[in-house]
C-alpha positions as CSV (number, residue, x, y, z in Angstrom):
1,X,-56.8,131.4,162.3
2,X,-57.1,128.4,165.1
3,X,-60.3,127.1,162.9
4,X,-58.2,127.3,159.7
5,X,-55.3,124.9,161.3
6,X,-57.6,122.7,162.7
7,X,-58.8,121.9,159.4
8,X,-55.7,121.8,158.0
9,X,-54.4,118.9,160.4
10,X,-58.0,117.3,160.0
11,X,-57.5,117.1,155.8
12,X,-54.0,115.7,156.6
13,X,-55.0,112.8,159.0
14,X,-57.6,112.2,156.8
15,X,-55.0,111.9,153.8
16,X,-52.8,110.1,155.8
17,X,-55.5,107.4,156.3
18,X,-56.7,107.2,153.3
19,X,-52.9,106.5,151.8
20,X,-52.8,103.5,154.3
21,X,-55.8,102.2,153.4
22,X,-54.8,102.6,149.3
23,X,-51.5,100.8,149.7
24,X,-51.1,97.3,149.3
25,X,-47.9,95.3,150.0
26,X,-46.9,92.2,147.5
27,X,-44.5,89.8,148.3
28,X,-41.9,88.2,145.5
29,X,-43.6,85.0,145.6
30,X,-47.9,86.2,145.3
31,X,-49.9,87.7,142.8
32,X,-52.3,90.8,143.7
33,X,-56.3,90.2,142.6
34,X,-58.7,93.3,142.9
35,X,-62.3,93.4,143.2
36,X,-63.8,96.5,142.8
37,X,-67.2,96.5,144.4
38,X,-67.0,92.6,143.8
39,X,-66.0,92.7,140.2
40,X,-62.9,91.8,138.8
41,X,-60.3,94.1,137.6
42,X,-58.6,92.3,134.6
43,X,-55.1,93.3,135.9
44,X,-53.1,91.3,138.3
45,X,-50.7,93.3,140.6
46,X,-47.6,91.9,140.8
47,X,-44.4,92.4,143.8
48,X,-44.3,95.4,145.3
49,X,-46.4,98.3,146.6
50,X,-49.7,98.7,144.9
51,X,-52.2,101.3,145.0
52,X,-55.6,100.4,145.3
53,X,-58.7,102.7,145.3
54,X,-59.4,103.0,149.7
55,X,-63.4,102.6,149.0
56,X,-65.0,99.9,146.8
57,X,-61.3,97.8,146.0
58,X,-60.4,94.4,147.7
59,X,-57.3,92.8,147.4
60,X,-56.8,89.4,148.0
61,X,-53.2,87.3,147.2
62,X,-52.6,84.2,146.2
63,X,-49.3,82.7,146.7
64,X,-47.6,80.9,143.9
65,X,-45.2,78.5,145.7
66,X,-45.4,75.2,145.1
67,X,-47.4,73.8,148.0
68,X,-47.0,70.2,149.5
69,X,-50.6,68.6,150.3
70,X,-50.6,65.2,152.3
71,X,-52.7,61.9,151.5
72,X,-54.0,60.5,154.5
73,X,-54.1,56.4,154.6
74,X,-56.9,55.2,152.1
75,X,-57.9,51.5,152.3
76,X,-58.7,49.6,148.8
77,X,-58.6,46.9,146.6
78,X,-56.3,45.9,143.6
79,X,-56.8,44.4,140.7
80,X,-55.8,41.2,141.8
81,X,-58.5,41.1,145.2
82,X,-55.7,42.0,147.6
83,X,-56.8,44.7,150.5
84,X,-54.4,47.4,151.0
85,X,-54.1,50.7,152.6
86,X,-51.8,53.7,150.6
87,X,-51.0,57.1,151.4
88,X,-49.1,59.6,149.2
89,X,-48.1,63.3,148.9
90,X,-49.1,65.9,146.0
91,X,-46.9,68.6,145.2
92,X,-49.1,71.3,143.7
93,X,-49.0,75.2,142.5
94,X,-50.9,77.7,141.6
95,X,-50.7,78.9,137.5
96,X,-53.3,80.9,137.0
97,X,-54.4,83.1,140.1
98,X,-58.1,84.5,138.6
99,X,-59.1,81.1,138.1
100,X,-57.8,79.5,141.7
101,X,-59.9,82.3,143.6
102,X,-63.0,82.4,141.0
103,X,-63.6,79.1,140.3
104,X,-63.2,76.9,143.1
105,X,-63.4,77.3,146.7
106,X,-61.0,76.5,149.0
107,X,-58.7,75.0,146.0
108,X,-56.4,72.9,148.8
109,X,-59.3,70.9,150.4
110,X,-60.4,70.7,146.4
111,X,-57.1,69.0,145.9
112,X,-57.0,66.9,148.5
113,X,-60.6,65.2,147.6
114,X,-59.6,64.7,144.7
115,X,-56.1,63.3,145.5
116,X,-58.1,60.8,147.4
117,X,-60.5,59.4,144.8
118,X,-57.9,59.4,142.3
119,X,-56.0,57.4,144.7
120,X,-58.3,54.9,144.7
121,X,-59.3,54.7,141.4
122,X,-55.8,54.1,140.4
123,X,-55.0,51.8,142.6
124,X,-57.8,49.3,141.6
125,X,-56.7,49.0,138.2
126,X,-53.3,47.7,139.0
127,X,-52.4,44.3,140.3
128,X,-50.0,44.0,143.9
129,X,-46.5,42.7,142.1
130,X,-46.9,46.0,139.7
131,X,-47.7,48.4,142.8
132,X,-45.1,47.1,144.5
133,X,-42.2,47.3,141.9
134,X,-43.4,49.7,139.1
135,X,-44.0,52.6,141.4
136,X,-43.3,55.4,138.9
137,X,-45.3,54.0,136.4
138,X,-48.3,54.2,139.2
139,X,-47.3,57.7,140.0
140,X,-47.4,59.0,136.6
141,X,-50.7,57.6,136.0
142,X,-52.2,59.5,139.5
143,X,-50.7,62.4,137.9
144,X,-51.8,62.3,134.9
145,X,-55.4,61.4,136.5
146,X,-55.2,65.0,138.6
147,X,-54.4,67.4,136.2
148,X,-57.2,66.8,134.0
149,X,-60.1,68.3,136.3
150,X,-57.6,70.8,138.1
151,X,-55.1,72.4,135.7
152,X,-57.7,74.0,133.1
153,X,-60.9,74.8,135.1
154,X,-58.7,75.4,138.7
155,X,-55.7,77.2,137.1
156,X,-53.8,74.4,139.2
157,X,-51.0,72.2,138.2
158,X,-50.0,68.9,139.9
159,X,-46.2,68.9,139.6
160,X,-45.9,65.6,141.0
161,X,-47.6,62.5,143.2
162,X,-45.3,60.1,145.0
163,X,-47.2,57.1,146.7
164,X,-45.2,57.2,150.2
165,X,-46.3,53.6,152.4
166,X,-47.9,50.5,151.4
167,X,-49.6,48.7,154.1
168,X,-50.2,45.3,153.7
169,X,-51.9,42.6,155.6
170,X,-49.8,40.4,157.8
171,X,-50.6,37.2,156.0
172,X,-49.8,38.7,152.9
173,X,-46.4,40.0,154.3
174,X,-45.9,36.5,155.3
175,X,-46.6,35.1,152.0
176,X,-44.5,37.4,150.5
177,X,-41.7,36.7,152.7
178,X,-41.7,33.2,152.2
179,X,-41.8,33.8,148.6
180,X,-38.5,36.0,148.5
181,X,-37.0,33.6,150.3
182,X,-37.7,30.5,148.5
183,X,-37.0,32.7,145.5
184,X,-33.4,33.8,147.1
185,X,-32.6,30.3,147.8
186,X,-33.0,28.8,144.3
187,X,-30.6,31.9,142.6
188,X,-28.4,30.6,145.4
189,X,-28.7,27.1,144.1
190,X,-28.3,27.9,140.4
191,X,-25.5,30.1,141.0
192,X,-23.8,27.6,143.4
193,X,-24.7,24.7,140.1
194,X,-23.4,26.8,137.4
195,X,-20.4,27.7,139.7
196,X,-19.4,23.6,140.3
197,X,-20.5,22.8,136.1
198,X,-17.6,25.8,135.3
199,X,-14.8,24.4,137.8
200,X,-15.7,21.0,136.4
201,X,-15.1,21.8,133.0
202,X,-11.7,23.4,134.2
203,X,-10.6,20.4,136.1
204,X,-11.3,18.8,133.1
205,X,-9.1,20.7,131.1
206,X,-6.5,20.6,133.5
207,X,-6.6,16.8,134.2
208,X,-6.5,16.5,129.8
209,X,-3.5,19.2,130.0
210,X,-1.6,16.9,132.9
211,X,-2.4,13.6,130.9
212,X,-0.6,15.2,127.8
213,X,2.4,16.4,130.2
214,X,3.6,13.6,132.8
215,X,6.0,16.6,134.4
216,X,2.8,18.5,135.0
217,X,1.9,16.1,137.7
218,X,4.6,15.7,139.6
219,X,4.9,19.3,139.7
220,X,1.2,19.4,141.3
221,X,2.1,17.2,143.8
222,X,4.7,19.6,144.7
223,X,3.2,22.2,145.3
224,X,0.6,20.3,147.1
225,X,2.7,19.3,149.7
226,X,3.9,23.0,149.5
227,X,0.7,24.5,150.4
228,X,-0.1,21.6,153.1
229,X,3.4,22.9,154.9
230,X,3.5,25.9,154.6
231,X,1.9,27.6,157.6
232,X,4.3,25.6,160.1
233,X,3.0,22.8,160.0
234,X,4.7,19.8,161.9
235,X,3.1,17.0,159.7
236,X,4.2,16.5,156.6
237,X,2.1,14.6,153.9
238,X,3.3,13.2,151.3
239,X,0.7,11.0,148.6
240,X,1.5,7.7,147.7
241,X,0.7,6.8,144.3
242,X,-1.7,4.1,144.2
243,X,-0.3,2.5,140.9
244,X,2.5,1.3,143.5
245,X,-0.6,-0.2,146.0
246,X,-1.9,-2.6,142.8
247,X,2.2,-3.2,142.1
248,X,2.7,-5.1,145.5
249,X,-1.1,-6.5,145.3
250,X,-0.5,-8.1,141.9
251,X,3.1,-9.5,142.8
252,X,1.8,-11.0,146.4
253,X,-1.2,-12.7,143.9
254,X,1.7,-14.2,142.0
255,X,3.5,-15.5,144.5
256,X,0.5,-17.2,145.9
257,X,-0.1,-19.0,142.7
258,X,3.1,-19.7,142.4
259,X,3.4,-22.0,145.6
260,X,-0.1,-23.4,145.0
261,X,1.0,-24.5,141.5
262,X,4.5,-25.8,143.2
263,X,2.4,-28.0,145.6
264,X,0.3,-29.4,142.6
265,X,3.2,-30.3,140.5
266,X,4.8,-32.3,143.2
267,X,1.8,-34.0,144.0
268,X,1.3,-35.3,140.5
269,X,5.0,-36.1,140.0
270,X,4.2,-38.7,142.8
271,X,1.1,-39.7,141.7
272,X,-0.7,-39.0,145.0
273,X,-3.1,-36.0,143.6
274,X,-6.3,-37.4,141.7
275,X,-8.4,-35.6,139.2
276,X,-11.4,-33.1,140.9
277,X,-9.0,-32.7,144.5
278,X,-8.9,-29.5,145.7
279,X,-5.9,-28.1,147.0
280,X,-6.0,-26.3,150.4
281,X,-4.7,-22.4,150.0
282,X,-1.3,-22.1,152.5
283,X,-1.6,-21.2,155.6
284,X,0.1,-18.3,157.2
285,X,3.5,-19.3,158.8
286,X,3.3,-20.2,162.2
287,X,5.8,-20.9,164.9
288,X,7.4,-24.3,164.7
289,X,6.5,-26.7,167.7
290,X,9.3,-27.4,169.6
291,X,10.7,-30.9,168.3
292,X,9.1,-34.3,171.1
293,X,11.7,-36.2,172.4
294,X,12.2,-39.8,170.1
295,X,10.4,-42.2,173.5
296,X,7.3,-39.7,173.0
297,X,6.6,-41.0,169.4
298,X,4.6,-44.7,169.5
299,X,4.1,-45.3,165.9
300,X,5.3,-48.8,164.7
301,X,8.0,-49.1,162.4
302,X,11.0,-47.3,162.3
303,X,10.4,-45.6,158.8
304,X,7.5,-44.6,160.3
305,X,8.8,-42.5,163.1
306,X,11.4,-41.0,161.2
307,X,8.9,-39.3,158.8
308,X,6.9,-38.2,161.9
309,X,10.3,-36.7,163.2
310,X,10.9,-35.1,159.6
311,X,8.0,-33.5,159.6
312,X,8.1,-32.1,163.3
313,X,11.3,-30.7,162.9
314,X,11.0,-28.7,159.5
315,X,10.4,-24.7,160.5
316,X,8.5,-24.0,158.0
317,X,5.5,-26.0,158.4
318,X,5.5,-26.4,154.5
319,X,3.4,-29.1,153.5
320,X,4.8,-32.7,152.3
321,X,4.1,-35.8,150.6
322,X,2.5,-37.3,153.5
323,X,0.6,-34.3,154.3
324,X,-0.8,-34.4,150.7
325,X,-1.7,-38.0,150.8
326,X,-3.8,-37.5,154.2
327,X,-5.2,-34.7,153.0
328,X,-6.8,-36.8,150.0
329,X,-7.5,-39.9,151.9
330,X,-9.5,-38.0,154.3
């Protein structure tokens, strides 16, 4: 009876490791592959517990998550003879589990050679100005570029490539900056041009509009002197209209001629003023002399020194007959 239970217990520990050994564990997110003595069983276990055979079946999963496979740094040339280095990131999953485990080894080293090459190859068929600005047209190409050896033979599909950092040289980075500035600079030029051509065709338009309208200008200068005064202000300014300036110059011009042509007229009344004699402009006014008593005049004649006295005492200094005819004879 002892013999019989310990057989009994020995059948059920043997059971009870064999179970263990025949179940397998799947997670939500991986696909279940069995060998059976190295051959491949054409179905694919999915989540859950499985059941394998304990002796001659081998499980191995394969997760189906999309997996995120780094670039490192790879130095190369464009188009255009400009030395760069670029690294970038795949984003990758596994579609077809059979094919991922059968058919290549070690599929994410596989992806990341080929990530590498088809980095380069890419990038030397594109210029630096397209690189730069037309990134997703340089991503869509890698892509494109990747799927073709992994997606059908790997059972792999390239979701998406992102290039991440362009290093360039420092002289090129220097170059480039001087060119963005320059470049800067003249849009600030035209838009500061086309911005002075628009407010001169306004002030044009406002200076035909105030023409038309004499009221318009007065009311301008109005609220020019408004907007000079209005943030206290102790000076006020007011404009002075410069049609009154050439007013008083014209009328002082007259008035000049005037007494010149006075002087002329009297001098050929009297016959003193021959042809080709130029007459002296007039002086400013200066301050009379105070008049020299009579004993301080030696001039013979008695005429004589009354003209001299004549002429001393008159304030305004104006010239006279006497004046005229000296000023010819000399």
């Amino acid at each position: 009876m002892g013999i019989l239970i310990t057989v009994l217990a020995v059948c059920a520990v043997a059971g009870l490791v064999l179970l263990a050994l025949s179940l397998r564990n799947v997670q939500q997110y991986e696909k279940g592959v069995v060998f059976r003595f190295g051959r491949l069983l054409p179905d694919i276990r999915g989540p859950g517990l499985r059941v394998i055979r304990p002796i001659g079946d081998r499980m191995r999963k394969v997760s189906v998550q999309t997996e995120v496979l780094g670039i490192p740094p790879q130095g190369s040339i464009t188009a255009d003879n400009v030395t760069l280095t670029v690294d970038a990131v795949v984003y990758f999953r596994v579609i077809d589990p059979v094919k991922a485990l059968v058919n290549v080894r070690n599929y994410s080293a596989a992806v990341s050679q080929i990530a590498q090459t088809s980095l380069r190859s890419v990038i030397g068929r594109a210029d630096l100005d397209t690189l730069l600005s037309d990134r997703d047209h340089i991503n869509a190409e890698l892509k494109k570029v990747m799927d073709t050896p992994t997606e059908e033979p790997w059972g792999l599909r390239i979701e998406r490539v992102e290039i991440k950092d362009i290093a360039l040289p420092e002289s090129m980075m220097r170059s480039m900056s001087k060119q963005a500035e320059a470049e800067r600079e003249r849009r600030a030029r035209v838009i500061a041009a086309d911005g002075e051509f628009q407010a001169s065709q306004r002030l044009t338009d406002a200076a035909a509009t105030m023409a038309d309208t004499p009221g318009a200008l007065q009311l301008r200068l109005l609220q020019t002197v408004v907007d000079v005064s209005a943030e206290k202000n102790s000076t006020l300014v007011m404009p002075f209209p410069v049609e009154m300036l050439r007013f008083f110059e014209h009328q002082s011009r007259d008035s000049d001629g005037e007494s010149a042509g006075q002087l002329v007229r009297r001098s050929t009344r009297h016959g003193t003023l021959s042809a080709g004699a130029v007459i002296p402009e007039p002086a400013t006014p200066a301050p009379a002399p105070a008049p020299a008593p009579a004993s301080s005049v030696s001039l013979p004649g008695e005429r004589a020194g009354s003209r001299v006295k004549v002429a001393r005492q008159r304030p305004d200094n104006s010239p006279t007959r006497r004046d005229a005819e000296e000023c010819l004879n000399g």
